[in-house]
C-alpha positions as a Markdown table, in Angstrom:
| # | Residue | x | y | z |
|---|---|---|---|---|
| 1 | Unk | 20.1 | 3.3 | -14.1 |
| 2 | Unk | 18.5 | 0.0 | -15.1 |
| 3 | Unk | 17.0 | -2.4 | -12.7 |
| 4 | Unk | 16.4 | -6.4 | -13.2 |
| 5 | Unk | 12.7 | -6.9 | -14.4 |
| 6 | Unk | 12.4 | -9.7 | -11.1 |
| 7 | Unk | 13.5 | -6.4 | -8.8 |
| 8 | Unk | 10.4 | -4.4 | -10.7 |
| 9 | Unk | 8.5 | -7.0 | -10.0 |
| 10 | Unk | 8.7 | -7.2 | -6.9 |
| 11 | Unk | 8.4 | -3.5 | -6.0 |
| 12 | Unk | 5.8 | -3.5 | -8.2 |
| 13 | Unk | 4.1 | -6.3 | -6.0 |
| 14 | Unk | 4.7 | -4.8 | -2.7 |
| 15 | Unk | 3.1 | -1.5 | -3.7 |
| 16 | Unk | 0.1 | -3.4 | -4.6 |
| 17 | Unk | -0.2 | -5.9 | -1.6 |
| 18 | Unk | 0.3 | -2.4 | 0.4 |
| 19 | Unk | -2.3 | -0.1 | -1.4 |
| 20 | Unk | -4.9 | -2.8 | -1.6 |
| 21 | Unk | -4.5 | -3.9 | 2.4 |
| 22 | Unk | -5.0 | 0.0 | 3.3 |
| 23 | Unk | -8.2 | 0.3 | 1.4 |
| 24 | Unk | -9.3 | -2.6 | 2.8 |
| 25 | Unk | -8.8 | -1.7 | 6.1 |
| 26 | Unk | -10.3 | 2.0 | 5.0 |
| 27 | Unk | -13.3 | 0.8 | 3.8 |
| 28 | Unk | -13.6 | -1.5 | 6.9 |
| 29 | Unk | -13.2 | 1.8 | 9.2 |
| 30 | Unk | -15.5 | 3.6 | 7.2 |
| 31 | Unk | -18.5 | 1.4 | 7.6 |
| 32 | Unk | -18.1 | 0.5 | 3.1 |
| 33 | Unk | -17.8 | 4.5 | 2.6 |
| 34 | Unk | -14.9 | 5.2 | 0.3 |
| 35 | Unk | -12.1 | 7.0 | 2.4 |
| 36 | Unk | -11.0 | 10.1 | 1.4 |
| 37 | Unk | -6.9 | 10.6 | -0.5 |
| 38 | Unk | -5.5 | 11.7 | 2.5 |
| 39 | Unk | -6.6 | 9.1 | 4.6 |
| 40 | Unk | -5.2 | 6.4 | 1.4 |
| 41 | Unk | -1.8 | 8.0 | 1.1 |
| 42 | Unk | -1.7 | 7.8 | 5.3 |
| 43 | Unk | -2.1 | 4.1 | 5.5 |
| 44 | Unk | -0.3 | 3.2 | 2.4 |
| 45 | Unk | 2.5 | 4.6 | 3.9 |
| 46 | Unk | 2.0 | 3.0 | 6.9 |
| 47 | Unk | 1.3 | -0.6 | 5.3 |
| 48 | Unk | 3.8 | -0.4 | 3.0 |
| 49 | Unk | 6.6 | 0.5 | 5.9 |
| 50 | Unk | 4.7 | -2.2 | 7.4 |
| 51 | Unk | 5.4 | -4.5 | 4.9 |
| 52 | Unk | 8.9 | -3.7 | 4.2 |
| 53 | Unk | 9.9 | -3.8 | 7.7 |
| 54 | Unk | 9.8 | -0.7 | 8.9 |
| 55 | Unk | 12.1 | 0.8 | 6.4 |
């Protein structure tokens, strides 16, 4: 299976936006104390479904 390089891109890109908004908000939470995996994996998922609309 072969996808176009502007549809890996772009997956690439939401990942990103969503993994990097969840540790913000994390390290927001947590008073600047790093948050542990669980809680990173939690609100990715929840920022990414966010993100791409509730998918």
């Amino acid at each position: 299976m072969k996808i176009a390089a502007a549809t890996a891109a772009a997956i690439t890109t939401a990942f990103g936006e969503a993994y990097i908004a969840a540790l913000d908000m994390l390290f927001v939470q947590n008073n600047g104390e790093p948050p542990t995996s669980e809680e990173v994996a939690e609100a990715f998922k929840a920022k990414y479904l966010q993100l791409a609309g509730g998918r």
